[in-house]
N, C-alpha and C positions, 0 to 999 in steps of 0.2 A: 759232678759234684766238685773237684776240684776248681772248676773255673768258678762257679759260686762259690768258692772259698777265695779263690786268689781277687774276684771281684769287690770282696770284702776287707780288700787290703793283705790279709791272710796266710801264711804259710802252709801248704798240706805237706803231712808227710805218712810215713808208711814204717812200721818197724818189720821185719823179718829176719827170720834167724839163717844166721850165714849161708848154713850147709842146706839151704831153700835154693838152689842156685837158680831153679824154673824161676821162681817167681819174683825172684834179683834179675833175670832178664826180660820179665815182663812188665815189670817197674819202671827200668831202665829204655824199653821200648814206647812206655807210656809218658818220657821225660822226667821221672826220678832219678836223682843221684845220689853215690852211697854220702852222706853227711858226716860219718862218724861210724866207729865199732863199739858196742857196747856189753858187756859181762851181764848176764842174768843166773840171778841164782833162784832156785824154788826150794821151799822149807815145807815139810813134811809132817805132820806128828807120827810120834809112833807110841 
């Protein structure tokens, strides 16, 4: 999938949450790098 994406001119990317460290180094094994850190917030009703 990603070569059909970069074939496409295309950037792939991947988000995962930091404390994912598995699969930050499965990423990274697959030639992903970290790009950027990012804040997620999730809102709830109550």
């Amino acid at each position: 999938m990603t070569a059909a994406i970069q074939g496409r001119g295309e950037t792939a990317y991947l988000h995962v949450y930091a404390h994912n460290t598995g699969a930050i180094r499965l990423y990274e094994q697959l030639g992903f790098s970290i790009r950027r850190e990012m804040r997620m917030t999730s809102l709830t009703a109550v």
